[in-house]
Structure formats: structure tokens, C-alpha cells
N, C-alpha and C positions, 0 to 999 in steps of 0.2 A: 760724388759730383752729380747733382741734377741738369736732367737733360728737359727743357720745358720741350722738344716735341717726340718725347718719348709717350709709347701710349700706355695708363696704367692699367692693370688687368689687376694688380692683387685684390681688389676687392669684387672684382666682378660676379654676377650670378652664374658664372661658369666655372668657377674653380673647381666643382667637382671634377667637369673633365678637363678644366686645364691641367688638374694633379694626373689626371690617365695618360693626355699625351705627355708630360713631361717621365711617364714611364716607361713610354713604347717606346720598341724599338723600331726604328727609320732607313732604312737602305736608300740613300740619299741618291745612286746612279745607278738603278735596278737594270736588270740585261731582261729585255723582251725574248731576245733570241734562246733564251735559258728556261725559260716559263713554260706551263700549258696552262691557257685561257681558261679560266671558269671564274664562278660567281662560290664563294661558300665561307665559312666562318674566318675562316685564315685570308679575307681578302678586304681587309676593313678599308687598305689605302686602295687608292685609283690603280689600274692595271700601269705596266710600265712605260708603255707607247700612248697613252693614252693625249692627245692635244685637243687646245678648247679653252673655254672659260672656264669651266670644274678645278683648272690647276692652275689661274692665276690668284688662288688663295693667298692672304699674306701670311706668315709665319710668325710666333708668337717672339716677344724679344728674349733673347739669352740675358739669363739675370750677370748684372755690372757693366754691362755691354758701356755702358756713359763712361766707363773707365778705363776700358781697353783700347790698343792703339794698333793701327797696323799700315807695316810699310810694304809699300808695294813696287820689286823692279824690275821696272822698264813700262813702257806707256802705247805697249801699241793696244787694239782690240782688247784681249786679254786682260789687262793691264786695269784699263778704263773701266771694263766693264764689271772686274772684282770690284772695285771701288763704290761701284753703281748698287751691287748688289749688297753691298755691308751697308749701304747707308737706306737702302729701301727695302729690301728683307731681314738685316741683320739688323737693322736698328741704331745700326754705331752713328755720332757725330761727323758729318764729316769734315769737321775740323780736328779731328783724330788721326785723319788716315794723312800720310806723305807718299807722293811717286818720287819713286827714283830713276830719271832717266839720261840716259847716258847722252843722248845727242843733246842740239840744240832746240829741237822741239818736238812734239807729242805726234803721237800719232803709227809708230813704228814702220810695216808694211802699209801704210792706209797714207801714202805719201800725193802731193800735188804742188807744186812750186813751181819757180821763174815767171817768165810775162814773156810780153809777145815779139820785146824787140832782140832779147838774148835768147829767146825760146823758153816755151815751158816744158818740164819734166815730170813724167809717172814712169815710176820703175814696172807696175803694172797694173789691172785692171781687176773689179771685181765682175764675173757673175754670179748672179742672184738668181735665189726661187721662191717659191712661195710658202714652204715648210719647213722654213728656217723656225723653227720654235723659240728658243731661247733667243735670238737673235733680232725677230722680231717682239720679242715680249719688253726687250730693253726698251727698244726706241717706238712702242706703243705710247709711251709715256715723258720722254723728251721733246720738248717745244722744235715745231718745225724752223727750219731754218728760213722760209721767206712766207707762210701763210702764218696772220695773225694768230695770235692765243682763242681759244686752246688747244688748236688744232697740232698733231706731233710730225714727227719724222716719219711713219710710218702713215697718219694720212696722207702727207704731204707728196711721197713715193706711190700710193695707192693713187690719186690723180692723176699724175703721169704715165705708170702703166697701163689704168685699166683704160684711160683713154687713148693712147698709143699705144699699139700693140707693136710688140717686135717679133718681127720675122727676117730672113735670109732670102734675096733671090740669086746670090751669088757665091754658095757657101765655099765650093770648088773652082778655081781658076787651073786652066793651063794656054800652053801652045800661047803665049806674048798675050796673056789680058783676055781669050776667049772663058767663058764661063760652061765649067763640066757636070757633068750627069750625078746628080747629086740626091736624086730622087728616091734613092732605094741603100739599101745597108751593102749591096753586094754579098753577100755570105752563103755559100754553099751550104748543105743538106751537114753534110762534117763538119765543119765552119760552126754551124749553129754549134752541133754537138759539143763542141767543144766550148762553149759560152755555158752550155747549160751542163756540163762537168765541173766549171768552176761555179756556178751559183751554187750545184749541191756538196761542192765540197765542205769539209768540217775546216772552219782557220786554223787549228792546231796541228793540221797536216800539210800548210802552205810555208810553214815558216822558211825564212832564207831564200825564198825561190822567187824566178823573177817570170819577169810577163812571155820573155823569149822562151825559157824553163818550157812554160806552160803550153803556149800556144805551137801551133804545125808554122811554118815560114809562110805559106801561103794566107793563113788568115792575117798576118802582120800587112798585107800589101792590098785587103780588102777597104772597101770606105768605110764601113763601121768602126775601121780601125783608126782610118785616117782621120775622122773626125774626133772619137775618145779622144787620142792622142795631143790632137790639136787644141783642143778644147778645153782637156783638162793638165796638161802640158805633161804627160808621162812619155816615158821614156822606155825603149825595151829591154833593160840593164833595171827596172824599175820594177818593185814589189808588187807581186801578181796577186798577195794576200791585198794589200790595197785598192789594186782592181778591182777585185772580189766585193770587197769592202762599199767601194762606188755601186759596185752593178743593185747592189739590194738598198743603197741608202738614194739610189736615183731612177731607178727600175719605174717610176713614176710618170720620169720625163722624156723614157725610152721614143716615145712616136715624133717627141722634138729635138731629137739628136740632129738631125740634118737640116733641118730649115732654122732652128734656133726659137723657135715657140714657145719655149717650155722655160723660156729665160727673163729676169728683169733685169733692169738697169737705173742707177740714181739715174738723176739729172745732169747732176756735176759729178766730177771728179769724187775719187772714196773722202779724201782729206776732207773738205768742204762738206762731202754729204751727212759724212755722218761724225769726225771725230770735231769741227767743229763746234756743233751743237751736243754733242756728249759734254767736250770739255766746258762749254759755259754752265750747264746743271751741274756737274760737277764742284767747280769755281764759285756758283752761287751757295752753296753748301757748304762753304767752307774748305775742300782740298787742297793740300798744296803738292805742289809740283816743281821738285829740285830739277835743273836743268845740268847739262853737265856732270853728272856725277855717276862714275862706272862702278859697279861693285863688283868687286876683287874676289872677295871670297864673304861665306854665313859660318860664323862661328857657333858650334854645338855643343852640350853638354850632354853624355847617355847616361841612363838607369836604367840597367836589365835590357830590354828589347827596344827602351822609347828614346829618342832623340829631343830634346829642346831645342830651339832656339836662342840663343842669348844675345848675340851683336852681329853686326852688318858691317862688316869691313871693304870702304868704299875710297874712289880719290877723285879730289876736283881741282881746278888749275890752282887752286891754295894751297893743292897738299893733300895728304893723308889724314882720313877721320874714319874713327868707330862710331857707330849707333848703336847705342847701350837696348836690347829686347827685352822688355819685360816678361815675365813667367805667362803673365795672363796676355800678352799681346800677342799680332800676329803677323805673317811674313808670307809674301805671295813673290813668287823668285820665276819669271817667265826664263826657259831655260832653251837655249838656241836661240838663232835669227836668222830666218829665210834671206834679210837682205843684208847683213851684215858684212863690213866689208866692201862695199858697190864700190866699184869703178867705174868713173863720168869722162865721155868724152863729147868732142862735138863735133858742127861739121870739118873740123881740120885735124882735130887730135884723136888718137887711138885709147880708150879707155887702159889703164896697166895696174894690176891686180897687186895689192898689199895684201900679203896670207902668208902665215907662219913668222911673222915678225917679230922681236921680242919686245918690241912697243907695246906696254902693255892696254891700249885703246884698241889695237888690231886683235880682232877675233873674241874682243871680251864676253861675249854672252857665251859662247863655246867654253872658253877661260874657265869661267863662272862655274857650267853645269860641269865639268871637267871637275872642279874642285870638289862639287857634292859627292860624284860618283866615288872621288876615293874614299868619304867617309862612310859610305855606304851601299852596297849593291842595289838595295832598292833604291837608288838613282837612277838607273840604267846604264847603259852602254854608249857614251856623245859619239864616241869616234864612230861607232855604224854608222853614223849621218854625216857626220863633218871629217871624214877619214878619207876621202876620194872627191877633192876636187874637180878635177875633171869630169866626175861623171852627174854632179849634181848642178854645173854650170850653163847658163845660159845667158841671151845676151838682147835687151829692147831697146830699138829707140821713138825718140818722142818726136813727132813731126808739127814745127808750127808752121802753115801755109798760109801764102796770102796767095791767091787767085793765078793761075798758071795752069799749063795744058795736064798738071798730077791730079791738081783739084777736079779739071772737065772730065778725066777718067773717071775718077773715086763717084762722080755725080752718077756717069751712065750704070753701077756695079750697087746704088743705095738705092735700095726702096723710098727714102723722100731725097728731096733735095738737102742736099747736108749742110745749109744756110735754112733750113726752114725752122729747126728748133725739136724736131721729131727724131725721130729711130731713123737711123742712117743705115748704115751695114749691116745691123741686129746683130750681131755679135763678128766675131774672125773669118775672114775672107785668106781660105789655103791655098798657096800655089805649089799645087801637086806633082810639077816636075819641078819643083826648083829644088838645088844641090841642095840649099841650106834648110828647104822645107819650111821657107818662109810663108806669114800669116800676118796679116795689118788689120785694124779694123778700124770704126771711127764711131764712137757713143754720141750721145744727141750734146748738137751743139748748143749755146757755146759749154765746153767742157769744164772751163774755167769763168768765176766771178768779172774777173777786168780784163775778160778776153774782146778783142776790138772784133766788130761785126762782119769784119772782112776776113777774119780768119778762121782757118778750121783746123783742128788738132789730131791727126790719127796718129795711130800707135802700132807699133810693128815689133814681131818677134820670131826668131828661127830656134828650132830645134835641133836641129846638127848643123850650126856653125861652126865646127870645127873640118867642114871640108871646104875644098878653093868654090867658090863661086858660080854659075854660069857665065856671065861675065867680065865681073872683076871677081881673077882667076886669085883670090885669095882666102882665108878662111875667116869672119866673120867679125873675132875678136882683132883680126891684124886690120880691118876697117877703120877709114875714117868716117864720119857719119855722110858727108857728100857722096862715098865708093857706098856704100850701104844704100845712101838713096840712088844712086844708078844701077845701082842690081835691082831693085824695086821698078824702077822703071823700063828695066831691060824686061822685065817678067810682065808687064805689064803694058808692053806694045809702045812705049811711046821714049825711047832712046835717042831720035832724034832731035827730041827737043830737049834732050836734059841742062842744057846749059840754062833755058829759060828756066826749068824746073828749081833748077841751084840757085839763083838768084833770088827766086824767092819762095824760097824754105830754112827755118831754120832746122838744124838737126841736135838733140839734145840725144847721147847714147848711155844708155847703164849696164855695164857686166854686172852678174851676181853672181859670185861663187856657192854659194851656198842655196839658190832660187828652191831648188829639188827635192835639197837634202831631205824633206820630210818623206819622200817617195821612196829613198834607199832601201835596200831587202831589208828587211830583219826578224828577229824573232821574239818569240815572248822572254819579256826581262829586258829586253832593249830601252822599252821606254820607261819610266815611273810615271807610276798612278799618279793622281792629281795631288792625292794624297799620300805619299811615301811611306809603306812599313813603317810604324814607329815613331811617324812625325808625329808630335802632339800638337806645332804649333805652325809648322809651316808646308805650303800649298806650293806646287807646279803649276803653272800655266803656257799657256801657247801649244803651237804647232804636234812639237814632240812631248807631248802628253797621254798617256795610254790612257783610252775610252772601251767601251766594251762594243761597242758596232757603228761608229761616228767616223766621218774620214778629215782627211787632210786635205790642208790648201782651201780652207772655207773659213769664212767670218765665222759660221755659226760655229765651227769645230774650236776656236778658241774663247768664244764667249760660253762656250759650255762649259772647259776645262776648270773659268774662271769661276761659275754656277756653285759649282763642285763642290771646286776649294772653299767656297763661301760657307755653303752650308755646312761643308763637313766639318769644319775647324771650328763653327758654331753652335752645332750640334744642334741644328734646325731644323724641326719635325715634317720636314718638305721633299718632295722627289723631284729629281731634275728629269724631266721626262725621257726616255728613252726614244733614237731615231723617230720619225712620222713612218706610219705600219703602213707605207705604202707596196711596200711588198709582199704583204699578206692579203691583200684586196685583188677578189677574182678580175674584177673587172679589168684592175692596171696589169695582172699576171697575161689575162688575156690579148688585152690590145699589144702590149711590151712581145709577147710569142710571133704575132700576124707582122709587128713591123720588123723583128731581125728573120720572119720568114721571105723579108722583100715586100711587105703587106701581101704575100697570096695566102691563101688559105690555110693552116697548118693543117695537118692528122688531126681526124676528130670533130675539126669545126663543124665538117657539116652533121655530126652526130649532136651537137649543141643545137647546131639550127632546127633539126627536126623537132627537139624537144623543146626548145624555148620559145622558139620562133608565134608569136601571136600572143604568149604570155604576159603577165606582169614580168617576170624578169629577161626579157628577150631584150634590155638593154644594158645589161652586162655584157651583152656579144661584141665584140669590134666589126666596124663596119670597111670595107674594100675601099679603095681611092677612090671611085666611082658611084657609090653605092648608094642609096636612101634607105629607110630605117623601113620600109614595105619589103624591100627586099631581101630581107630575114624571112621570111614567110614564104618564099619562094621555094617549090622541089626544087632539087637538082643536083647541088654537092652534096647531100646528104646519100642520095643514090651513086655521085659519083665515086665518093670514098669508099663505101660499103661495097662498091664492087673490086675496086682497087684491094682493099683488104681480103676479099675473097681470090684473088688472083694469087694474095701472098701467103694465105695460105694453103691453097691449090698447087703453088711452087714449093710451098715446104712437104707436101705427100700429105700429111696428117697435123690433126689440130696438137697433138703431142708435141711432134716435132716443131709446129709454130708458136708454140710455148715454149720450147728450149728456145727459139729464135728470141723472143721479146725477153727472156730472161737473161741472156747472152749482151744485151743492147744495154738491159738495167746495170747488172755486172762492169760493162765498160764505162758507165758515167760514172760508176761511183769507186773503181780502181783508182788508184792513186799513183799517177806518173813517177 
């Protein structure tokens, strides 16, 4: 079958080395973390972290590609973006590929629905940064959603942010609405230490252990923590290897932890922003995309160690069907779902959880990767993620406002007015004594397309909703959404007007059993690689995908999964680049140490400032909250530490013995609890 926009190379002046690369071998998701950096005959491909223009090379086509076909199920991020990448790096037709998705429309977690007079609904919200690689390399190239051709998604985001900047002036709330000291990480002298035992831990020594495991009780009740936690929704029953995992793949955005700096946001809602405009490239190409149709189980054939694919056992309200796999076709099977399951309630009804049902539409993605795992151990392990309910459970609601004394608070607590169009709260507003450890926030309005000018949509979510209330003395999930918006209002000083509040707010609520699950302990073997021992023709995608330094609960961690699977089932002379090496850049290690010091000076600095201080590189230094860039050149910490150092070892008798002291310190970072 000819494909007229396939590009031909057989004759090209480059066949010589097109025959070379079609002989190399390609390590398609190379580990930075495993490497030492150098330049020499074994380093013909780009180093593993390497991001830029050098690696949006295109990748030569897989010869028959015009012939092969592949199905892909389920349709969130993942999903989409495999699709994306078979038909613009792999070459394939996209009138080849089919999604199979189970609900009634595309998009998975990337959800935005209702209007304004029933409410609208997001189960939850994306943050963004700016080293999304793979995630931004998709939508470099997808037509923006409201600025003409040929401008993309990614310019169209790049206007927004870099002209409104988002920041926090309200990150911590306590005591009925007053706003708390949010300025500094709080973290003792131990505290730190115990941050920087888990940065140099090895992950093969964290398996199973969790963040409580890890940390002393008193770091859990610091703000450093209270904002992670809040932030990135962990839980202290939650995998401290994944903690871990955040600290070095965000260690970047450490000095905007607290004010929210270090973050972007669409315009609209995720649905709208980006799945959208994915799905019309896609659709113009050709794709099709079955609705309603859950798969059941992937039928396999083995030889020796390798697995095939052969059919897709699937059902839609017609009934029962196979999809016949061909040998050379190919299967992208997103395995789990963060939101699977959701229960909706509103301002009058209590959302009530369907799990464990023998309905076979409840729990299907679970269902699904359950059925792989028994053909195989390189599946992994579902139940570590989907085996404890309750502890990977959470619970958001959607607030649609029309103008009321909730709106005149939300106004005093936003850096613009939250009718202007701009950065409203810049990200989650915590209220720090509340039981349920509730958090709201509200992105630039309007949030939604046919949102009416007089409305404004925040969004709200607790972490330990499973205790009674402050006061509606109940616990979170037993709310109606009206008792949920009077806890909010109780928290927030203005309880005596809630009736007027209620009148005009709608409340849309979503439980999610499963929100977390990605977060659960586990160990190596829990997850399957993207590409499973043995598969020869079919790929993992989503959430619970083993990566080698990537984390969870990110767009870009399942558009990478999807990367993966692409190349690899392709056998496409390309690397998916490994994390952005923000953690090996002195510069961020630096600044990243002075802000969990409180921003004061750590050990040392001022021996940097002696030596840097007037140079070319005296702006690698981090600078003080107060400070100007003259003020590196400045004596004074450098004398002041060097005396401090001489007192300690004036205290230890002998320089011997203040060497067994700094030996003794290195020894406890690197012990293993």
C-alpha cells in the first residue's frame, strides 16, 4: 500500500549511512542517572538529558510502516499522544491507528465539562513548567486553539505566561481567612539533613518505604512539607522513593515552592487547552476513535521468552467483539486510571463509590492490567496501586460562582482581580488548621469556553477528608457539596453570610478512589516497563509505567511513556531524552540549598563568595532576599564562617578528631534507615 505522504529515502545520497543507522544500536530511554558525562568514540548519539533543538530530529520511517495498524486503549494524554507520535515520528497513516475508549469522550484525566447554570466540573487541575520536554515538543506543533495559523499550542501558552506571570501572595491561610507566614521553608539544621539523606539515597534502597518511614514527625508539620504535600497531593502513607524521585526531577523549581513562581498554567481548563486541539490533528489525519468500548482483556501467543499480540477482546452496548491483531501491527494498552470510578455529587447529594462491583464497566482499566499481570510478571503488580482504597482516595469540588460575599473574599486573597482574565491565586491557597486540610484555588478566568462574564470557577480539594470537619462536624466524603462549601466559608471568615453564599454558587463534587494510586509504596517489578519483557508488539502507557527517573502525576510522565512505546515497538533510531539535568547544574544545586536553608546562608557560602565573588562566574552564587548582585564582593560571611569553622574545630581538640566529626555526618547521610 502506498502512502503518498510517506517520505522516500531509498534512493537518497545517504544511504550509505542510512544502511549504518539502520545497524546501530539505539537505547531508545537511556538513564542519565547511570552515565558518566564525557565526549569519546562510544558517544556518537546526544548524551541522555540532553534538551534543545539537537533532538527534535525526525526519525527515518520503519520499512511497511503504510501497512501496519495500531490500536490504542483508552484516550487520555497517553493515549493521544502515542497516536501523535506514530503518525509524525513513526511515519504510520493515520487512518491506520483506532482508539479505544471506554467512556463517552476523549480526554481521560484531562477532563472539563457542565455550564454555568447546572455547574461546571474538573476532577482536577494541571500544574505546569517549563521542562516538560517531551510534552512540550508535542504541542510545539499542534495549531493553537484561538490564535490563527501557524501559530501552535505552545505559542499560544508562551503568550500568556510570559506575559502574566504567576505568583502567590496567599499561599498559607489560617485562623477564619487571615493569611500565614509562608516566607521561608521552616526547616531545621536535621530537617534539612534529612532532605539531603534522601536526595543521596540510591532508589534501590527505598523500595516499599514510605514518606512517614522516612522522615522524623517533626519535619511532616514543617511548611516545606506542608506545601510538597499540598502541591503535589502526597500523602504520608505515600512512597518516599517517589518523593525522592520529585526532589531531583524538580530540584529546579525549589526557590518557587512557596510563592508558586516556578509554575504555568493554560488559559482554559486541561480538556479545552490541550486535548481539544490534539484531538482535531489528530482527526484531520485520519484517526478514528471508538467511544464506548471497554477492553476486557489482550489475547497473547508466546515463543520462548517473547509474547505477541494477536486480538483485543473488547464490549460495547451491542455486545461482545474481538479485534483480530496482526503479527506486524501494534497495541498501546494504558494500564490503570487515576480517575476511574469518580463519584459525582452536588450541592444536595453525597457523591457514593461503585468499587469492587462485578459490573464489568466498574474498575475496567484495573480489570484490564489485572488480566496482563496474570499472563505475565513483567506486567507488574495492579493490586500495589489499586489494592487500598482508602488510602489512595480523595475528594474535589467544582465551584461555579456568580458574585456573592465568597467571590469578595477569593478577590482580597488574588493577586489580580479574578474577573480580569489574568493569574488569580497562582496556584492552591492551604488552610493550615483546617481538619480536612483543605486547599481551593482559582486559574485565570474565564476557565471555561461559554463561561458567562459574571462567573468565576475555583476549585477545591482536601487531603484528609476522612476526619469530621471544623465545622460541619462530619468527614468530607459524607458532604453534601453546600456542607463542603460552609466548611470553606467557615475557614475562610465569612459564615455568616453563607446563606447568601449558597444561593449563589453552584457545587459540582468528584470522589476518586483511585486519585493517588500512582503514589502507593512499591517496589521494583511493581510497575512494567513501557515495554514489557518479551512484548514484541505491545506497549504500556499512563501513570503506572516504569520510567527510569520520571515521576508521577505529570502530563509530561505519560506523554513520555507513550514516546517510549512508540519508538520502541518501532525500532526508531531516536532517544527519548531523559529528565531535564536540572539537578546537576551548580547553579540550581546552589540556590535549591540557601532556600531549604530559610534562604540564610549555608556552610560554605561564604567560602564561594570569597573565591567567586568579582568573577566571571560569581553568578552562579544565589543571592539573599534582600541582596544585589555588588553584594557578593562584599567581606564578611566568608570571615564569618571561617571563624565558626575554627571554633568547631577548636571544640573537637584536634583537627584529627574534626575529621572523624565530618566523617561521622557523611556516614549518617548515607546509612540507610
Amino acid at each position: 500500500m502506498d502512502n503518498p505522504d510517506m517520505p522516500r529515502i531509498d534512493n537518497s545520497r545517504l544511504k550509505t549511512h542510512i544502511d549504518l543507522m539502520a545497524e546501530q544500536a539505539v537505547d531508545v530511554a537511556p538513564d542519565a542517572s547511570s552515565q558518566h558525562l564525557h565526549n569519546g568514540l562510544d558517544t556518537s548519539l546526544p548524551p541522555a538529558d540532553l534538551h534543545g533543538s539537537y533532538i527534535n530530529n525526525r526519525p527515518l520511517p520503519t520499512e511497511g510502516i503504510a501497512d501496519r495498524h495500531a490500536y490504542i486503549v483508552g484516550s487520555g494524554i497517553g493515549g493521544l499522544t502515542a497516536a501523535f507520535f506514530l503518525i509524525r515520528d513513526g511515519h504510520m497513516p493515520g487512518k491506520n491507528i483506532i482508539i479505544l475508549e471506554s467512556q463517552k469522550i476523549e480526554g481521560g484525566a484531562l477532563d472539563g465539562a457542565g455550564n454555568a447554570e447546572d455547574g461546571y466540573v474538573v476532577r482536577g487541575g494541571r500544574e505546569m513548567e517549563l521542562t516538560y520536554q517531551n510534552f512540550w515538543d508535542v504541542f510545539s506543533e499542534i495549531p493553537a486553539l484561538e490564535l490563527p495559523a501557524p501559530f501552535t499550542v505552545l505559542d499560544e501558552f508562551r503568550v500568556v505566561n510570559d506575559a502574566d506571570k504567576n505568583w502567590s501572595k496567599a499561599r498559607l491561610l489560617e485562623k477564619q481567612g487571615q493569611i500565614g507566614d509562608f516566607s521561608t521553608m521552616g526547616l531545621s539544621k536535621l530537617q534539612q539533613l534529612e532532605l539531603v539523606r534522601l536526595f543521596l539515597a540510591r532508589k534501590e534502597d527505598l523500595d516499599d518505604l514510605t514518606v512517614e518511614d522516612w522522615f522524623s514527625e517533626g519535619f511532616l508539620t514543617t511548611n516545606f512539607y506542608t506545601f510538597w504535600r499540598t502541591m503535589f497531593a502526597f500523602q504520608n502513607w505515600h512512597s518516599v522513593l517517589e518523593m525522592k524521585l520529585y526532589m531531583h526531577r524538580f530540584l529546579h523549581l525549589m526557590d518557587g515552592l512557596n510563592d508558586m513562581t516556578a509554575l504555568v498554567f493554560p488559559k482554559y481548563n486541561q480538556y479545552d487547552s490541550f486535548v481539544v486541539p490534539l484531538m482535531a490533528w489528530l482527526k484531520n489525519r485520519g484517526v478514528t476513535i471508538q467511544y464506548d468500548t471497554v477492553v476486557s482483556d489482550v489475547e497473547m501467543v508466546s515463543d520462548g521468552e517473547t509474547r505477541t499480540t494477536t486480538a483485543i477482546q473488547c464490549h460495547t452496548h451491542s455486545g461482545e467483539k474481538s479485534i483480530a491483531v496482526g503479527a506486524k501491527d501494534l497495541v498501546f494498552v494504558t494500564i490503570g486510571s487515576i480517575v476511574e470510578d469518580t463519584a459525582f455529587g452536588d450541592n444536595d447529594t453525597v457523591p457514593k463509590l461503585r468499587i469492587n462491583e462485578p459490573d464489568q464497566d466498574v474498575g475496567a482499566s484495573w480489570r484490564l492490567w489485572k488480566a496482563l499481570a496474570l499472563k505475565s510478571a513483567a506486567f507488574g503488580r495492579p493490586d500495589k496501586f489499586c489494592g487500598d482504597v482508602p488510602m489512595s482516595t480523595w475528594e474535589s469540588a467544582t465551584l461555579t460562582c456568580k458574585p456573592s460575599p465568597l467571590t469578595d473574599k477569593l478577590k482580597e486573597l488574588s493577586v489580580n482581580d479574578p474577573y480580569s482574565g489574568k493569574t488569580v491565586t497562582g496556584g492552591i491557597v492551604t488552610i493550615t488548621d483546617s481538619a480536612w486540610l483543605m486547599s481551593f484555588t482559582i486559574n485565570r478566568q474565564p476557565h471555561f469556553l461559554d463561561q458567562p462574564e459574571d462567573v468565576i470557577v475555583p476549585w477545591v480539594y482536601a487531603l484528609l477528608m476522612d476526619k469530621p470537619g471544623d465545622y460541619v462536624k462530619k468527614p468530607m466524603p459524607d458532604c453534601t457539596g453546600s456542607e463542603i462549601l460552609t466548611e470553606l466559608c467557615f475557614h475562610l471568615g465569612i459564615l455568616d453570610q453563607i446563606d447568601e453564599v449558597i444561593a449563589a454558587t453552584k457545587v459540582r463534587t468528584a470522589l476518586m478512589p483511585y486519585i493517588t494510586a500512582q503514589f502507593m509504596p512499591r517496589a521494583r517489578g511493581d510497575r512494567p516497563w513501557a515495554v514489557p519483557k518479551g512484548s514484541t508488539n505491545l506497549a504500556c502507557l499512563g501513570q503506572f509505567v516504569e520510567t527510569h527517573n520520571d515521576v508521577v502525576f505529570t502530563l509530561e510522565s505519560s506523554v513520555r511513556t507513550a514516546r517510549i512505546g512508540v519508538y520502541s515497538l518501532l525500532g526508531l533510531k531516536k532517544q527519548v531524552p531523559d529528565i531535564y539535568p536540572g539537578q546537576y547544574d551548580i547553579r540550581r544545586l546552589l540556590r535549591a540549598t540557601r532556600t531549604l536553608n530559610n534562604d540564610e546562608a549555608f556552610l560554605g557560602e561564604g567560602l564561594l563568595r570569597h573565591l567567586l565573588g568579582g568573577t566571571y562566574l560569581e553568578n552562579v552564587l544565589p543571592l539573599g532576599p534582600d541582596e544585589e548582585a555588588t553584594d557578593l564582593r562584599k567581606p564578611g560571611l566568608f570571615e564569618e564562617q571561617l571563624s565558626a569553622l575554627q571554633g568547631a574545630v577548636t571544640e573537637n581538640h584536634t583537627l584529627d578528631a574534626a575529621k572523624t566529626w565530618v566523617q561521622g555526618v557523611i556516614d549518617a547521610l548515607r546509612k540507610p534507615r
